[in-house]
N, C-alpha and C positions, 0 to 999 in steps of 0.2 A: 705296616703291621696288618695280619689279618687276626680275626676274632669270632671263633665259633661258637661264642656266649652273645655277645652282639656286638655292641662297637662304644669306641670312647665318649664318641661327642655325642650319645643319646643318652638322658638320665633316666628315660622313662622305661627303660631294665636295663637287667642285671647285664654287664659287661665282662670279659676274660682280665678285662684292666682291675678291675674291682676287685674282683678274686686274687689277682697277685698283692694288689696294696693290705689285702686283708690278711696276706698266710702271711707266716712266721720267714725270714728270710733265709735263705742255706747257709751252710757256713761260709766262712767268710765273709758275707754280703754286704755289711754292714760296715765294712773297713771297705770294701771295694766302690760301695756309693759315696763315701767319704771321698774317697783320692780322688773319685770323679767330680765331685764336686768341687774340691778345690782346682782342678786340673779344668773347670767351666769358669771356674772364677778367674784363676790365672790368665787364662788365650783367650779371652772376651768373648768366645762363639757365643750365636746365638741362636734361631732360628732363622731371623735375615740377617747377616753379615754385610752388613750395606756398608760404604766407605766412609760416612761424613764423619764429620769434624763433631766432639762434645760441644752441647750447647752454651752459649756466653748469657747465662740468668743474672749474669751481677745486677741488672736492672730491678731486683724481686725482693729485695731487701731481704730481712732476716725470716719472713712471714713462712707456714709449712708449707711443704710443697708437694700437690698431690699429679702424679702419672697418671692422664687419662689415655689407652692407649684405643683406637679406633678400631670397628672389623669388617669385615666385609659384612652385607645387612644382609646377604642371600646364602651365606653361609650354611651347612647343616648345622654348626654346633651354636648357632644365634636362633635359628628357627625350630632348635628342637630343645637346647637349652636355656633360653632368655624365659620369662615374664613378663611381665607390663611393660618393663624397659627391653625392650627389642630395635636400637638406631639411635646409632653414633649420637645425634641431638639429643634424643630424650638420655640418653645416657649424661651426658656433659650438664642438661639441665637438671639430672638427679643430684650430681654432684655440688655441683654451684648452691644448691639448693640446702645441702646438708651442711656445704662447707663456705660460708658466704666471705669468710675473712681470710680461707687458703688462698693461696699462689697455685692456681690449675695450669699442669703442663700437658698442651691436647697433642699426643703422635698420630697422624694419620697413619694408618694401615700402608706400607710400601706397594698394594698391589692396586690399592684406590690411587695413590700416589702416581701410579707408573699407565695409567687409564684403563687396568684388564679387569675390574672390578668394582660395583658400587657402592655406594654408601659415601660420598662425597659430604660436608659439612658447609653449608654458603657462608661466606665470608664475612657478610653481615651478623648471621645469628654465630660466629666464635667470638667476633669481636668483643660480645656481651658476656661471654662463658670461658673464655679461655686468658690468660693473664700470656703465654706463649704457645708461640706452634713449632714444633719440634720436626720441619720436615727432613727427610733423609740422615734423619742422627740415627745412628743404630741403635737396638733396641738397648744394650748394655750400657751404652750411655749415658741414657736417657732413664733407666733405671737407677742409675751412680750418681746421678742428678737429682734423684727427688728424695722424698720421706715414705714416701707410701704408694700405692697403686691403687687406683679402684676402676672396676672391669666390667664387663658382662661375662664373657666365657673364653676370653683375650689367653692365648698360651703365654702369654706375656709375662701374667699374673703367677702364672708358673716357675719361670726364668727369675720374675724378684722373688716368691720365697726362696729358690735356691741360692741369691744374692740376700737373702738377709732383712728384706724389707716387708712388712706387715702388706695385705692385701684384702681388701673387701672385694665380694661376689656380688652383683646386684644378679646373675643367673648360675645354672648350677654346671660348670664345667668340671671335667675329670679331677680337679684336684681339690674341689670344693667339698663340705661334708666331714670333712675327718680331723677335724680341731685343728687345722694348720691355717685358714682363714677364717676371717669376720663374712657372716653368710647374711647379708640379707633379703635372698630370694628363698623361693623353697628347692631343698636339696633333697635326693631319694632317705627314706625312714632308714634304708638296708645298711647304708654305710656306718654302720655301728663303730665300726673297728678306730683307733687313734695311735698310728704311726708317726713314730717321724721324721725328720726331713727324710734322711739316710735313706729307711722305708719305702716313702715315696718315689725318692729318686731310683730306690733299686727297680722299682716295678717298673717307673714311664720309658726308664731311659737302657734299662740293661735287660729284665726283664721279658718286655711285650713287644719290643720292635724287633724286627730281623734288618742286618745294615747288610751294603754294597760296598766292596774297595774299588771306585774307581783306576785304582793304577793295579793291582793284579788283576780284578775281573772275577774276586772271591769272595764267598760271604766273610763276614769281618767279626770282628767282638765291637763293641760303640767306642772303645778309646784310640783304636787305629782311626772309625770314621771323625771323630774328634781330632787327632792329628792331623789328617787330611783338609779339612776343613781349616783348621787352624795356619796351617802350611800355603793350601791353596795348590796341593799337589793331584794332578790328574783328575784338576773339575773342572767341566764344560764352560766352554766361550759366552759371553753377552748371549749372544742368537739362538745358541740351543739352550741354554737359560732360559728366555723367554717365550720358546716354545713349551717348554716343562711348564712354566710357571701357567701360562693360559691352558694347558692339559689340566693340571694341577685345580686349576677354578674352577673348568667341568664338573671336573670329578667330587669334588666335596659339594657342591650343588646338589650331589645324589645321596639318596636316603631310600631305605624297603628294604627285599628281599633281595636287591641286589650285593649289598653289604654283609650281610648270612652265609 
C-alpha cells in the first residue's frame, strides 16, 4: 500500500487508512467484505501461512484461553504504536498480571522464530507467564484455539476479530479506536467513526492495498490474491521467500519522510 495521508502503523496522524474506515462504503461493499470474510474464514489464510499442525492444549483443562501473539520489538508499528508496554515480556507480564487464573497461549512472531528479527522471550521468564508456546502453528490456528487475544499492535489481533474473537489493545494499531476492541492504551481522539466488521474489512483488505497476481504478472482485486495464496499457485520458493522476508524487516524498521 502506499498512503499520501501518512501511513497505517502510525497513530500520531491522520492516515488514508482512517479515512477509508470512516467514509460510507460504495455500493455493494458491504456484501463484498462479507463473502471475503467468510471466503478468510473458509481457506484459513492468513498473514503467515506457515504449515504446522493445530496445537494439542488438551493439557489446559477447561480454564479461558487467552492468544498472546509476539512482534518483532524494532517494528515501526511497536515503536510508534505501543506505550509503556513496548516488548513481547512486558507484554505477556501485562497479561498474566490482569489474567492470573487464564490459560496464556504465547505465539512467537514466525520472523523472531526463523532468527531474521528480535524480540526473543528467555525461556526461563515464559516458563512463569505462558501456560503454552505455540511454535510454528499458523496463526489461524492458534486463533481457533483460543477465547480471546490480547496484543500490542499484533495484525493478529486483526485476523481474530475477523474470526470472531474479542480482542484487547494494550497499543493503538490500525484497527484499534472504533468500538470493535477493548482499548487499553491511548488510541488517536480522531477515530470517532463506529463501523463494522464488514466496514472494516472493506477498507484494510479491499480498499487501501493495491495486490500482484503472481501467475499473470497483473494487478489483481484481493480475492484472486486470496485464491492464489490459498491454492499456493505461482508463489515463490523457500529462498526467495526468505529473501522477501529480510527485505520485508528492512523496510518496516523505516519510519519519516520516507513513507510520505
Amino acid at each position: 500500500m502506499l498512503d499520501p495521508v501518512g501511513i497505517h502503523y502510525d497513530p500520531a496522524r491522520e492516515s488514508g487508512l482512517e479515512r477509508l474506515i470512516a467514509a460510507p462504503l460504495p455500493p455493494g461493499g458491504h456484501e463484498r467484505a462479507a463473502r471475503l470474510i467468510a471466503l478468510l474464514r473458509a481457506t484459513g489464510v492468513g498473514k503467515y501461512n506457515l504449515a504446522g499442525a493445530a496445537p494439542d492444549l488438551s493439557g489446559l483443562g477447561q480454564r479461558r484461553r487467552i492468544l498472546v501473539p509476539g512482534q518483532v520489538e524494532d517494528d515501526a508499528s511497536v515503536r510508534l504504536g505501543c506505550g509503556a508496554v513496548a516488548t513481547n515480556l512486558g507484554l505477556l507480564r501485562t497479561v498474566r498480571e490482569a489474567n492470573p487464573d487464564a490459560a496464556i497461549l504465547w505465539k512467537p512472531h514466525p520472523d523472531i522464530e526463523a532468527g531474521l528479527r528480535p524480540g526473543e522471550v528467555p525461556e526461563a521468564e515464559l516458563r512463569g507467564l505462558a501456560d503454552a508456546v505455540l511454535r510454528g502453528v499458523p496463526a489461524t490456528a492458534a486463533i481457533a484455539a483460543a477465547d480471546e487475544v490480547w496484543t500490542m499492535t499484533s495484525t493478529l489481533g486483526f485476523e481474530a476479530l475477523i474470526r470472531g474473537l474479542p480482542v484487547t489493545c494494550l497499543g493503538a494499531p490500525f484497527y484499534a479506536g472504533w468500538g470493535l476492541t477493548r482499548d487499553l492504551g491511548t488510541v488517536p481522539a480522531r477515530r470517532q467513526a463506529r463501523p463494522d466488521l464488514e466496514t472494516l474489512v472493506h477498507a484494510v483488505l479491499i480498499a487501501y492495498p493495491r495486490y500482484f497476481d503472481p501467475v499473470s504478472g497483473l494487478p489483481c482485486p484481493v480475492e484472486v490474491a486470496l485464491e492464489r495464496l490459498a491454492s499456493g499457485a505461482g508463489l515463490p520458493g523457500r529462498p526467495a521467500l526468505r529473501l522477501l522476508a529480510r527485505a520485508q524487516g528492512w523496510a518496516m524498521g523505516l519510519t519519516g519522510p520516507f513513507w510520505r
